[in-house]
Backbone as CSV, one residue per row, in Angstrom:
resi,resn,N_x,N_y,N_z,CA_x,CA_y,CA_z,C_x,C_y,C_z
1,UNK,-93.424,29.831,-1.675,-93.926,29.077,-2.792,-95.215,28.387,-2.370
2,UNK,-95.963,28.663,-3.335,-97.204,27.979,-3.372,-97.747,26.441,-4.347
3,UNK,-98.645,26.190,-4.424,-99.116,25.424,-5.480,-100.545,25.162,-5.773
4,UNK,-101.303,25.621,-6.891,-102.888,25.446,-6.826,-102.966,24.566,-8.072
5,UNK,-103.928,24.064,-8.092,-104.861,23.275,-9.364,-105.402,24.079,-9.700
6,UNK,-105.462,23.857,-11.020,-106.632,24.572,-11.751,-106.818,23.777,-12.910
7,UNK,-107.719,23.979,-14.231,-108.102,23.418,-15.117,-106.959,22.650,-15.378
8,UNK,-105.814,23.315,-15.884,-104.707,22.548,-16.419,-103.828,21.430,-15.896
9,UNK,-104.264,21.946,-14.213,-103.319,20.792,-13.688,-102.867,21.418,-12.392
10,UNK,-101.701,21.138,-11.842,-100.868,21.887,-10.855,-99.941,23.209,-11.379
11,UNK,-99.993,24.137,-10.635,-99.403,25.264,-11.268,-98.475,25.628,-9.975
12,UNK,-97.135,25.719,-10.150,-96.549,26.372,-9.394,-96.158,27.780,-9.015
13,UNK,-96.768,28.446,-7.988,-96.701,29.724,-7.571,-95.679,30.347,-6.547
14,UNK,-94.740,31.370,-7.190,-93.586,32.042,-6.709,-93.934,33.101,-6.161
15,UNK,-93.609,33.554,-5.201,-93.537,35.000,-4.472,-91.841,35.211,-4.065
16,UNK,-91.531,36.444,-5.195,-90.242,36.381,-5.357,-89.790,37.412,-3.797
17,UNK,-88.645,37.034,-3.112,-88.827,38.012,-1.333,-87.967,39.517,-2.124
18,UNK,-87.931,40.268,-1.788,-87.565,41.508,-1.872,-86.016,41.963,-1.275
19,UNK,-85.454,40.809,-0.343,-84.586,40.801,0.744,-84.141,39.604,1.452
20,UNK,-82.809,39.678,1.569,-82.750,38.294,2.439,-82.790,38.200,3.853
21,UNK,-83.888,38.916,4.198,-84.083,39.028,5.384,-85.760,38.287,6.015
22,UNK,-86.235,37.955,6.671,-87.237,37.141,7.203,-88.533,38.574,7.446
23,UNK,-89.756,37.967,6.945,-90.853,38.742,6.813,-90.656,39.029,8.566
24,UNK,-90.697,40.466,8.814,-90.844,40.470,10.464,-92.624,40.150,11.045
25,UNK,-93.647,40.812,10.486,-94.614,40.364,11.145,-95.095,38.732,11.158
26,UNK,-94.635,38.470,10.203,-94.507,36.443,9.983,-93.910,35.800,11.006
27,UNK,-92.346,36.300,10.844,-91.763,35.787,12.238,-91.970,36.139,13.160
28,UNK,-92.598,38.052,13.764,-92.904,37.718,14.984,-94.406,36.793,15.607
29,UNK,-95.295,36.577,14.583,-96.703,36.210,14.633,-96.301,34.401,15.431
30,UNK,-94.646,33.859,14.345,-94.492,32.075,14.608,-93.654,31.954,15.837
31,UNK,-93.068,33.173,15.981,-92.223,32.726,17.221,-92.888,33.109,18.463
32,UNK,-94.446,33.923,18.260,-95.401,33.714,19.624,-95.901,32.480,19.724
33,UNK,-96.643,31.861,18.512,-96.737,30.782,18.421,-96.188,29.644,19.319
34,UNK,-95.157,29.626,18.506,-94.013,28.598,18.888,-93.947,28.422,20.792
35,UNK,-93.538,30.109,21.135,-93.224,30.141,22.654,-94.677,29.508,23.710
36,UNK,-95.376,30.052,23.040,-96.872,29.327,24.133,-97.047,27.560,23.593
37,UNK,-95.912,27.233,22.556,-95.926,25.660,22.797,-97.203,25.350,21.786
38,UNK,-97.888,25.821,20.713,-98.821,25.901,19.897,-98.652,24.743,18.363
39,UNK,-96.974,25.137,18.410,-96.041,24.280,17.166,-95.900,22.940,17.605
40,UNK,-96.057,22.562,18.648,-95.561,21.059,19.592,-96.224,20.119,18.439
41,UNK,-97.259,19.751,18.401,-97.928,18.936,18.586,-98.019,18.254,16.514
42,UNK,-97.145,19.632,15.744,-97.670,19.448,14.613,-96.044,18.708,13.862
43,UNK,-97.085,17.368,13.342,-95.911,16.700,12.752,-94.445,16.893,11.886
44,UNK,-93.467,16.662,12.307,-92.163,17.407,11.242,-92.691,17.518,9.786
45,UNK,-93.254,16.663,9.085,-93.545,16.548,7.974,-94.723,17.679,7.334
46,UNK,-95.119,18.448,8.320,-95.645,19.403,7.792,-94.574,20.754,7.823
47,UNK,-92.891,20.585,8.347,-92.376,21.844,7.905,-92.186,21.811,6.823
48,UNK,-92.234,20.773,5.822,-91.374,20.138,4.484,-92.733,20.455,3.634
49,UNK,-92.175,21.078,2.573,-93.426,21.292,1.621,-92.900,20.278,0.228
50,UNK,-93.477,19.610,-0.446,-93.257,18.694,-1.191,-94.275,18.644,-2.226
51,UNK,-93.937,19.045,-3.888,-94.696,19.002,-4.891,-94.252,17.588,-5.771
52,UNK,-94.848,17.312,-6.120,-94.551,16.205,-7.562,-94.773,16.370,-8.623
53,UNK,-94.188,16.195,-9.599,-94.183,16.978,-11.283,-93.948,15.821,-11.741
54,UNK,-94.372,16.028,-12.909,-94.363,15.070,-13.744,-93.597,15.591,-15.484
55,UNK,-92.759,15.951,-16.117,-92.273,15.963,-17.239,-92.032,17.417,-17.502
56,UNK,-92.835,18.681,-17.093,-92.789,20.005,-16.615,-92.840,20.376,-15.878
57,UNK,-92.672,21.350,-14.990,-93.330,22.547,-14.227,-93.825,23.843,-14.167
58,UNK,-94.917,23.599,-14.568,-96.117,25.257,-14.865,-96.038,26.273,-13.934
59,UNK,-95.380,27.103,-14.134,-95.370,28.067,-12.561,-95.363,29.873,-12.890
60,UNK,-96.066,30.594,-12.065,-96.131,31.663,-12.151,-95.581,32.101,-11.279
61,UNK,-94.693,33.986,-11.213,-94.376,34.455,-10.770,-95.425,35.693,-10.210
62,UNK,-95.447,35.763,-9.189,-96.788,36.757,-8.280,-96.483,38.057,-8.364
63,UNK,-95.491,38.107,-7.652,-94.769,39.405,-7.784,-93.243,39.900,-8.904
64,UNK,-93.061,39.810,-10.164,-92.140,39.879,-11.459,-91.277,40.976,-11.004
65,UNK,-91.986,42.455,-10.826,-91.330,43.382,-10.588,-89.978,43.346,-9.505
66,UNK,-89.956,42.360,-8.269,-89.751,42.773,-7.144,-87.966,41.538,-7.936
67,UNK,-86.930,42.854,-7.444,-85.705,41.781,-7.928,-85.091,41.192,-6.645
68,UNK,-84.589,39.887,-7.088,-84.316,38.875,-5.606,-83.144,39.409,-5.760
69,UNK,-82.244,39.441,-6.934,-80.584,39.538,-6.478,-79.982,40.312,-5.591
70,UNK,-79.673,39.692,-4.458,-79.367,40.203,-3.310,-77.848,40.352,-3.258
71,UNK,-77.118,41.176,-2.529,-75.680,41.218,-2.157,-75.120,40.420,-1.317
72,UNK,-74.066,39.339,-1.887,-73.948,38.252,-0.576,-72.465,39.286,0.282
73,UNK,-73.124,38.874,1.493,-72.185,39.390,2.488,-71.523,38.115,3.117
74,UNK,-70.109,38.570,2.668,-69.028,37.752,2.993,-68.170,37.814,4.469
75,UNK,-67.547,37.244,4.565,-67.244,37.021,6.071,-65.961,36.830,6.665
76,UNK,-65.352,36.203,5.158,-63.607,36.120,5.169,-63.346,37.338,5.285
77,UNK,-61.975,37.002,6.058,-61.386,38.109,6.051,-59.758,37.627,5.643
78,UNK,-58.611,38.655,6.088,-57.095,37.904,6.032,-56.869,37.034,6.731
79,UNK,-57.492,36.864,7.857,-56.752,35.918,9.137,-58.071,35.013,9.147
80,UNK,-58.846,34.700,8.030,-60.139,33.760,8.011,-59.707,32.502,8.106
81,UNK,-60.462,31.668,9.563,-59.257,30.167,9.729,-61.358,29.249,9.848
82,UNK,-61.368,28.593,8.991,-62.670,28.107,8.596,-62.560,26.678,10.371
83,UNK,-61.520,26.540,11.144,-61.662,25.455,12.417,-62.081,26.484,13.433
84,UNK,-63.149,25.962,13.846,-63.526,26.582,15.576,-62.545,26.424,16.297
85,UNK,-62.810,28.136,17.173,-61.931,28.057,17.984,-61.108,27.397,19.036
86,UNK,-62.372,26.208,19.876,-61.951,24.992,20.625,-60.981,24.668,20.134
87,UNK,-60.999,24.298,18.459,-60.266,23.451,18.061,-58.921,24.057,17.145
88,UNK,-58.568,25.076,17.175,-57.612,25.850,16.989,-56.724,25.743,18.457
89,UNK,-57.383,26.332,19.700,-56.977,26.192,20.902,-55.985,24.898,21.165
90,UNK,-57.302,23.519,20.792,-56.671,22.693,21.124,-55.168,21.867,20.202
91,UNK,-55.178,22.447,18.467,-54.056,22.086,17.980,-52.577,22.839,18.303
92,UNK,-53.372,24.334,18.555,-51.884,25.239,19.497,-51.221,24.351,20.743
93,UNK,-52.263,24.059,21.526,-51.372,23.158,22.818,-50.849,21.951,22.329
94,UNK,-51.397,21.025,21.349,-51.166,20.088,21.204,-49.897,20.273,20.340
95,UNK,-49.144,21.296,19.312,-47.887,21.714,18.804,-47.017,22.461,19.744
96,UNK,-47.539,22.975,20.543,-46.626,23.513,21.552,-46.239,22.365,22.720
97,UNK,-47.303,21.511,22.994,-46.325,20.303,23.784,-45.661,19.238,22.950
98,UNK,-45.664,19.314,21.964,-45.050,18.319,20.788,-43.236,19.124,20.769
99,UNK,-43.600,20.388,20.959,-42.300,20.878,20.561,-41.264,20.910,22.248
100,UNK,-42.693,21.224,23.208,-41.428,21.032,24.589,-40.520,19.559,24.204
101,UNK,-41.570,18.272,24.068,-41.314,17.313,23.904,-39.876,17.227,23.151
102,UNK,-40.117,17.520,21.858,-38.602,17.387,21.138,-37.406,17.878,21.572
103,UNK,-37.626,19.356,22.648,-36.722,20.032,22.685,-36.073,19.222,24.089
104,UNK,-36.305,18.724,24.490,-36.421,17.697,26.531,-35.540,16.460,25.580
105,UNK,-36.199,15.751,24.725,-35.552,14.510,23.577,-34.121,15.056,23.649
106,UNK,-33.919,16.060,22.816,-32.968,16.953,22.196,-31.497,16.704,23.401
107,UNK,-32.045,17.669,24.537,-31.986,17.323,25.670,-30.579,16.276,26.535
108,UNK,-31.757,15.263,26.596,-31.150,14.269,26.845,-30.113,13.078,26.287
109,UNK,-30.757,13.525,24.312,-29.732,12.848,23.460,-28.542,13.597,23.946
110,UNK,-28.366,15.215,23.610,-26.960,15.899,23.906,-26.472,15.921,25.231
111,UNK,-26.981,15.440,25.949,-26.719,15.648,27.734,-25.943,14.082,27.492
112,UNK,-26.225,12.888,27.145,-25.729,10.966,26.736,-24.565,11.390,26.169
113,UNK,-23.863,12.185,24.724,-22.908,12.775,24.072,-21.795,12.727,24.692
114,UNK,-22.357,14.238,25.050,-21.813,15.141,26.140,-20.626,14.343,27.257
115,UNK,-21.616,12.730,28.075,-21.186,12.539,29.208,-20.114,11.085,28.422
């Protein structure tokens, strides 16, 4: 997205992507950039692009023909568990020593009975 003045005012300009995939000569051109340390120096506030409107927004489309609707690729599956694994790991041990626990309780209540 762009934005120019012209007679009327601010006009907002779309370049619709073709793909949801990243322009490759763009990205490889920023991530040479980037690696020789070129990006350092330039303030966060220039990754953020920021327009102001006022009651409309005038905007043209550059490229009309080109269709965005892309296919979302999904990721669930049957056994889709949305907690990282650390932390799957760590609620398995933490129910499996909960249960030695009860069963040792168990234990010792019937072993007191018993005697």
């Amino acid at each position: 997205m762009d934005a120019i003045n012209d007679a009327d005012g601010p006009m907002l300009v779309i370049r619709k992507k073709p793909a949801p995939v990243p322009d490759t000569i763009l990205s490889r051109a920023f991530d040479q950039r980037f690696n020789r340390g070129e990006l350092d120096a330039i303030d966060p506030d220039a990754w953020v692009t920021r327009f102001h409107w006022k009651d409309r927004i005038r905007y043209t489309i550059v490229n009309p023909e080109v269709d965005s609707v892309w296919p979302v690729e999904t990721a669930v599956s049957d056994d889709f568990n949305p907690r990282t694994r650390t932390r799957r790991i760590l609620i398995a041990t933490a129910a499996a020593m909960f249960a030695i626990r009860r069963r040792l309780q168990r234990r010792r209540i019937s072993g007191r009975n018993s005697a």
